[in-house]
C-alpha positions in Angstrom: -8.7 6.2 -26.9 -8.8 9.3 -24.4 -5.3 11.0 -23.1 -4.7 14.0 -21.3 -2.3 15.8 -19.2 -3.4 16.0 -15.7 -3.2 19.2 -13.9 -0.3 20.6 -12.0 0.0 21.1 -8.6 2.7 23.5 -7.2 4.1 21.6 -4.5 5.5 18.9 -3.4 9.0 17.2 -4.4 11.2 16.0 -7.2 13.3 12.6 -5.9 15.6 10.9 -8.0 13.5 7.6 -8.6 16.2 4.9 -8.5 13.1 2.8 -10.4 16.0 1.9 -13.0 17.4 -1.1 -10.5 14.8 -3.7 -11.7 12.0 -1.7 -13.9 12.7 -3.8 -16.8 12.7 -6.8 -14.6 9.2 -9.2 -15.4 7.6 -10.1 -12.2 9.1 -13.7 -11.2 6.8 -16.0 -8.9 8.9 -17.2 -6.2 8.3 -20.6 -4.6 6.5 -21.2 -1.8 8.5 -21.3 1.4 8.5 -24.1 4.0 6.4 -22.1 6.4 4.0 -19.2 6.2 3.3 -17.0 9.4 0.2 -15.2 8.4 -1.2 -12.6 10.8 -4.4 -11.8 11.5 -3.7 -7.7 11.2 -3.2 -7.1 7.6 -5.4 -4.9 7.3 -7.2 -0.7 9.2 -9.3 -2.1 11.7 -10.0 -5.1 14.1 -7.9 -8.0 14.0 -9.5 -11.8 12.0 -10.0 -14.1 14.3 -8.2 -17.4 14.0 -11.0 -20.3 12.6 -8.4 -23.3 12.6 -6.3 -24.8 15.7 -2.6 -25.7 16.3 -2.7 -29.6 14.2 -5.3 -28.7 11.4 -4.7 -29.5 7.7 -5.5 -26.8 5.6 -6.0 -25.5 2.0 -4.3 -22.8 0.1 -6.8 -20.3 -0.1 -8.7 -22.2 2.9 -10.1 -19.5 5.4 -8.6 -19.2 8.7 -9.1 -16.4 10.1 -12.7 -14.1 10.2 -13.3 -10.8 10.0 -14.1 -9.9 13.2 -16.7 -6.7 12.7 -17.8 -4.1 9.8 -14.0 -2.9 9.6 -11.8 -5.8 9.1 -11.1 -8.6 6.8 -10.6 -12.7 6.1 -7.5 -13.9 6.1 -6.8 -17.1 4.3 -3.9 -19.9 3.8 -1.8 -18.9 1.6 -0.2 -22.7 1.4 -1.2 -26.4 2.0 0.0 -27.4 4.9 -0.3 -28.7 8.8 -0.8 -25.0 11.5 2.0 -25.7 14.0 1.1 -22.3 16.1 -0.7 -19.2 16.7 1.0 -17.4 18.5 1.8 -13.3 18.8 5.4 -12.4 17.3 6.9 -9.1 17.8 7.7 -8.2 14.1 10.9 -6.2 12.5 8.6 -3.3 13.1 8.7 -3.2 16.6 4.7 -4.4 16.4 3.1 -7.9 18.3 0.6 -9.3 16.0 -1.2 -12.5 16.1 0.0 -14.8 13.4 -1.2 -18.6 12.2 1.9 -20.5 11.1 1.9 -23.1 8.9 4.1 -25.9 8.1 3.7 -26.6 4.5 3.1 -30.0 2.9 4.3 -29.8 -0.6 0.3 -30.9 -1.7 -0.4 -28.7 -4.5 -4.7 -28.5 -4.0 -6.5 -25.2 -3.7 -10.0 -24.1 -2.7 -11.8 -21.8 -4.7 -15.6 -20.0 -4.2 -18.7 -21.0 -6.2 -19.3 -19.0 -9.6 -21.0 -16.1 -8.6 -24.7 -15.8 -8.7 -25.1 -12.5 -10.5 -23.3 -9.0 -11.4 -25.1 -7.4 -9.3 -23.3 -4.6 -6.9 -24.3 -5.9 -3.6 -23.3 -9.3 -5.0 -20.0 -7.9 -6.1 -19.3 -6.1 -3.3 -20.5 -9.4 -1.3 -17.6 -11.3 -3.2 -15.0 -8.4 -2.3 -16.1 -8.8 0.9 -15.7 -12.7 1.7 -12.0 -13.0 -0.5 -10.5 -10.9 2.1 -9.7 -8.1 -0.6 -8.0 -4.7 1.2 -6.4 -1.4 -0.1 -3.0 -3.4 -1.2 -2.0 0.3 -2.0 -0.3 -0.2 1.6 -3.3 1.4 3.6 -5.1 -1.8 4.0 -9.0 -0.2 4.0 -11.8 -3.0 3.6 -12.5 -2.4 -0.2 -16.3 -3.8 -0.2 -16.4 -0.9 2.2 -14.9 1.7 0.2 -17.2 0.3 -2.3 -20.3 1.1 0.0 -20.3 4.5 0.2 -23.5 6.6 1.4 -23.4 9.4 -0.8 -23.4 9.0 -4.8 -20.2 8.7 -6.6 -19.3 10.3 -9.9 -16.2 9.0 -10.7 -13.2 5.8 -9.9 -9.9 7.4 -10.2 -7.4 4.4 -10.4 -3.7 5.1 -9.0 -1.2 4.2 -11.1 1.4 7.0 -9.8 3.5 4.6 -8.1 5.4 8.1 -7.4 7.8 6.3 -4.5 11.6 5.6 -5.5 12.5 2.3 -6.5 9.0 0.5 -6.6 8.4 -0.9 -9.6 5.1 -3.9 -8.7 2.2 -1.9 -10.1 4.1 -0.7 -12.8 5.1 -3.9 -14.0 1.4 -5.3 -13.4 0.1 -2.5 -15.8 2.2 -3.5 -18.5 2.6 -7.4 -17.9 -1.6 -7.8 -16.8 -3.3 -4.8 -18.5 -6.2 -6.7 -19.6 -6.5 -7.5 -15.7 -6.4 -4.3 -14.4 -9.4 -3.4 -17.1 -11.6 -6.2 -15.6 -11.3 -5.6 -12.1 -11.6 -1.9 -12.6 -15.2 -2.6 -14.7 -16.3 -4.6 -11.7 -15.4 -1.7 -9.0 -17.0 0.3 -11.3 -20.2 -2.0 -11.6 -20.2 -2.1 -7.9 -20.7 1.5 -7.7 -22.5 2.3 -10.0 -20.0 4.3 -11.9 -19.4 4.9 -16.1 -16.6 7.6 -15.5 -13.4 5.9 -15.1 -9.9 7.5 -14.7 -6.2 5.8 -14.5 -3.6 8.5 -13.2 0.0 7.5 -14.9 3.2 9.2 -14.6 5.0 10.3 -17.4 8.2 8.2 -16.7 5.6 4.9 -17.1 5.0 5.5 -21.2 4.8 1.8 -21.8 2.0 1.6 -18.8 0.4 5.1 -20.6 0.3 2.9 -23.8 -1.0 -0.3 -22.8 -4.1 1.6 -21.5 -4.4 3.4 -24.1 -6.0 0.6 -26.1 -9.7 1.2 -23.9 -12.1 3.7 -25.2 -14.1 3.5 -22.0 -10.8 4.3 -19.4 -9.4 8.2 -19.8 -5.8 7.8 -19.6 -4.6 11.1 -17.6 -0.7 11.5 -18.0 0.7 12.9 -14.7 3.8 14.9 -13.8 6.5 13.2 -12.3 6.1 14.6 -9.1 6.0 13.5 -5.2 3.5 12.7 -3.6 1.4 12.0 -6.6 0.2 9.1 -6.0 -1.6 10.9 -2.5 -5.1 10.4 -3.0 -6.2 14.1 -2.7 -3.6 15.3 -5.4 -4.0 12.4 -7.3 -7.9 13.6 -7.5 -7.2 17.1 -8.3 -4.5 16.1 -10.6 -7.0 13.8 -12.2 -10.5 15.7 -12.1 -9.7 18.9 -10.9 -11.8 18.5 -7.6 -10.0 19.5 -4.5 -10.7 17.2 -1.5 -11.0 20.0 1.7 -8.8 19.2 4.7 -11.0 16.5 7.2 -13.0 15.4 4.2 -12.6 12.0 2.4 -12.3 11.5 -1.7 -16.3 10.2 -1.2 -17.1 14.1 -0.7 -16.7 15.1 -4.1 -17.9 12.4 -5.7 -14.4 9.9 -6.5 -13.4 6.7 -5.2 -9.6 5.6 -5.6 -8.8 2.4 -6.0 -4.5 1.0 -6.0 -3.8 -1.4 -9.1 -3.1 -4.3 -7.1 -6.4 -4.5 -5.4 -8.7 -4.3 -8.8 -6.7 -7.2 -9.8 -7.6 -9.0 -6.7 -11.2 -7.9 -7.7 -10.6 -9.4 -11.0 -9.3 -12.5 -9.8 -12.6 -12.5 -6.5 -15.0 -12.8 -9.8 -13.9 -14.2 -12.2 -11.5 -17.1 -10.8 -13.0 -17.4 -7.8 -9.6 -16.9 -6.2 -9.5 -15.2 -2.6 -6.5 -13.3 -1.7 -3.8 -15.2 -0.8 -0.5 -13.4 -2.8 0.6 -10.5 -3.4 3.4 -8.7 -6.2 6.2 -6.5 -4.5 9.4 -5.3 -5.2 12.9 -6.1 -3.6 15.3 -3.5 -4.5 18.0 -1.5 -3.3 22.1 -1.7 -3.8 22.5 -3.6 -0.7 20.5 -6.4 -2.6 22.3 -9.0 -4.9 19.8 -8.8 -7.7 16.8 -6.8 -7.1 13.7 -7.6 -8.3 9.9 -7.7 -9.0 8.2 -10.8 -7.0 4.6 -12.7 -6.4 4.9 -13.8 -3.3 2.5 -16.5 -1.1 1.2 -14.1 1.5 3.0 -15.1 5.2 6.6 -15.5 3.2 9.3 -14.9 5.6 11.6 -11.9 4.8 14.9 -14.2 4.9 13.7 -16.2 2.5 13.3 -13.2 0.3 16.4 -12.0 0.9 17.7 -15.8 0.0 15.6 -16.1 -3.1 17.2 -12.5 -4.3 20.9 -13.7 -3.5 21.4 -12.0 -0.3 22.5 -9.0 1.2 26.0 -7.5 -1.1 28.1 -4.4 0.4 27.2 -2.6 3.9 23.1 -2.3 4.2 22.6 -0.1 6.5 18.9 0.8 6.5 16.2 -2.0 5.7 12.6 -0.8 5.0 9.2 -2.2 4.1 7.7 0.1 1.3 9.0 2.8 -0.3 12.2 5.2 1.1 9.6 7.8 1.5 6.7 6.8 2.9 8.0 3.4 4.3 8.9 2.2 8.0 12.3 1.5 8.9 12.9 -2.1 10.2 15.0 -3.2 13.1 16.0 -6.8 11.2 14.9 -9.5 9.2 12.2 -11.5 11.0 9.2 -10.3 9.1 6.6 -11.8 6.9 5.0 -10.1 4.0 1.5 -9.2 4.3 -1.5 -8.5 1.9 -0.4 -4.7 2.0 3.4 -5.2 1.2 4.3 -2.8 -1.9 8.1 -3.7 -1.5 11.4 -4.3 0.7 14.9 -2.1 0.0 18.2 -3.1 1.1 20.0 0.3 1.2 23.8 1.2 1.4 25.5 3.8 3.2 25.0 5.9 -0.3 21.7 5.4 -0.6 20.7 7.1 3.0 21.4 10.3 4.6 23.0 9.1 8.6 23.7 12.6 9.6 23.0 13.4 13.1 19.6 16.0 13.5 21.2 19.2 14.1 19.1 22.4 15.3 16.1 23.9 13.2 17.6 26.5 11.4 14.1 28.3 10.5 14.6 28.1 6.9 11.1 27.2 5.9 11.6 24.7 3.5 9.9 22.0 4.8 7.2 24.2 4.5 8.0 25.4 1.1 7.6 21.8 0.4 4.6 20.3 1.9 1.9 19.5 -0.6 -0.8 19.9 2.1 0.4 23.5 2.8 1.5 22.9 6.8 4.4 24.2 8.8 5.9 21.6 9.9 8.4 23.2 11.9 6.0 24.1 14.4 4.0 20.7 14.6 7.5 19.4 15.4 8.5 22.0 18.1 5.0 21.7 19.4 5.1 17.7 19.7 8.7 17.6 21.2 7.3 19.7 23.5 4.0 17.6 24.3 1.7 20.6 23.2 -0.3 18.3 21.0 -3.5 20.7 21.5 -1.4 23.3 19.3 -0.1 20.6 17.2 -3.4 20.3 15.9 -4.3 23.4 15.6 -1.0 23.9 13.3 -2.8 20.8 11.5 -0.8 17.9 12.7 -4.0 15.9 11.6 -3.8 17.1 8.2 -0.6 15.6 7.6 0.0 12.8 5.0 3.4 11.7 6.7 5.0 11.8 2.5 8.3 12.9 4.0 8.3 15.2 1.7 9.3 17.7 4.8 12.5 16.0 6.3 13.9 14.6 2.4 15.0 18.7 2.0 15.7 19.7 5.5 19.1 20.8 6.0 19.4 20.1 9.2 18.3 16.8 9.1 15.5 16.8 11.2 13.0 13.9 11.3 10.1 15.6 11.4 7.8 12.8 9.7 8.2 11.1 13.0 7.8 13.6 15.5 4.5 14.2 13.7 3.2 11.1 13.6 3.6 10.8 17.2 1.8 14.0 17.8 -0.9 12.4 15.4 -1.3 9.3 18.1 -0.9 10.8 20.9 -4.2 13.5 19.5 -5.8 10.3 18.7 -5.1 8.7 22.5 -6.5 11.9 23.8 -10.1 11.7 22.6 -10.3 8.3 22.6 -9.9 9.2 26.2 -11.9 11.8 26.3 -9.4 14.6 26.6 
């Protein structure tokens, strides 16, 4: 057994967690719906490409839509049942994505891969690779690629921060499948190549801290209760005590992160032969009935949710996918969960901050604040202004969007936004050559 305190860093936030809503809450597996609409962008990169038409009968776990280049991903069914479209639907995010909607069937069959031929790391990866397995930490990376690096790797930091308010999934999954957790990590680790392996908890998780404790090959590192911990870079300083330098990746000195959810994926890839087709969020939030931890059948519709958790109680005035911090505000209820979905929150008119943006007042806190060490007064004046050239030069590209900026600005500014607009629009520009 190995436990230490991880190092401090000096920034960053302290938010009041609001984890109490449903932390003691087991995860429940919620029935499968009547229809799934699965799209074929759950992941960084290019889009799968739909493998079954409008009338097919398919599997759960049945592929049906391909990767479609080096950075993208399967998709699979995630029910049995009849496809009754592919079609694009505009999202409660404001985004068109391709989806493949099926009807389900009630049939309770599933498809599963042949044992796996060896332990081998390109076989591992291989298997990673062909389940569809992502970052589920809400990035969405490829993981066989982040498992292919081309530099050596001395060490797999696993993040079990889980440093946003109210989320509670990979919390519960370190205490409710610890053993898991273990053999999914072993197998990243395998794949790499890698004998140092490190789980970052925070100390308000002591029931995750002991459950881990029980490996002698995993170093336990107890973490400040902090935000944004769970950001890769400071979860690898907090961790190893390497700092990752601005523009450069975790890769560069030697670590690989991985999110609890996806080496359980891994886990399941390997050993059960079981491609992703679920994932474990939370639904919490005042302006929910009964809040709680979920497995879901990737493709669920968000009303259903909402159903399932007995509706929306009070005035909700904000609904967003993923945490209150880092999350995306929604502009309704047609949704469908996706591989990458950490949680949905129903907030009330207590719970959010409605005040109108008033003038910067040049206090410098949002500065004071940021754990990457920005102004971010200036990338905002810069972007409102369409001066993205000195946007980046302020390091606009630098920014992790935490919100840990606008949480403590008194004048209400949203300054996460205006940033990540002058992070696209940078983007758009030399794409374009400019």
């Amino acid at each position: 057994m190995s436990i230490r305190k991880g190092k401090p860093y000096p920034y960053g936030i302290h938010v009041k967690d609001m984890k109490e809503l449903c932390a003691e809450s087991p995860i429940i597996k919620m029935p499968a719906p009547k229809k799934v609409y699965i799209s074929m962008s759950q992941h960084i990169g290019a889009p799968a490409i739909p493998v079954v038409n409008v009338g097919d009968k398919v599997t759960k776990r049945q592929l049906i839509g391909k990767e479609s280049g080096m950075i993208s991903a399967n998709v699979f069914s995630s029910i049995c049942g009849t496809v009754t479209a592919i079609e694009d639907i505009v999202t409660a995010s404001g985004l068109k994505m391709k989806h493949v909607v099926i009807e389900n069937d009630g049939r309770d069959e599933e498809i599963f891969f042949d044992n796996i031929a060896d332990f081998e790391p390109k076989t591992i990866i291989e298997r990673i690779r062909l389940a569809g397995i992502v970052g589920l930490g809400g990035a969405g990376f490829p993981t066989a690629v982040k498992l292919s690096p081309s530099t050596k790797l001395d060490t797999l930091v696993i993040n079990g921060a889980e440093c946003e308010p109210y989320l509670n999934c990979d919390y519960r999954l370190m205490i409710e499948n610890t053993e898991d957790i273990y053999r999914g990590v072993k197998y990243a680790a395998m794949a790499l190549g890698i004998k140092k392996i490190i789980i970052g908890i925070e100390a308000n998780k002591p029931k995750a801290i002991e459950a881990f404790s029980k490996y002698d090959d995993i170093e336990v590192v107890v973490l400040k209760k902090q935000y944004p911990m769970g950001s890769e870079k400071h979860l690898i300083y907090c961790t190893t005590g390497k700092k990752v330098p601005c523009g450069k990746m975790p890769f560069d000195v030697g670590c690989c992160v991985q999110n609890i959810k996806t080496v359980i994926a891994i886990k399941h890839a390997i050993e059960d032969n079981k491609a992703l087709s679920s994932t474990v969020l939370t639904v919490s939030g005042k302006g929910i009935k009964t809040p709680m931890n979920l497995r879901i059948q990737i493709g669920t519709p968000l009303e259903d949710i909402i159903e399932f958790c007995g509706g929306l109680v009070g005035e909700t005035v904000k609904i967003i996918s993923g945490g209150p911090m880092m999350g995306k505000g929604m502009i309704g209820t047609k949704s469908f969960t996706r591989k990458t979905n950490s949680g949905y929150l129903f907030l009330t008119k207590e719970e959010t901050s409605l005040e109108e943006p008033t003038n910067c007042i040049n206090c410098g806190v949002c500065a004071k604040n940021c754990p990457m060490r920005l102004m971010p007064m200036y990338i905002e004046s810069y972007a409102l202004n369409g001066d993205y050239a000195n946007a980046e030069k302020y390091g606009a590209m630098n920014c992790i969007e935490c919100g840990s900026c606008a949480y403590n600005c008194p004048a209400k500014r949203s300054l996460v936004q205006s940033i990540s607009l002058a992070k696209n629009k940078i983007k758009e520009m030399k794409k374009n050559g400019r």
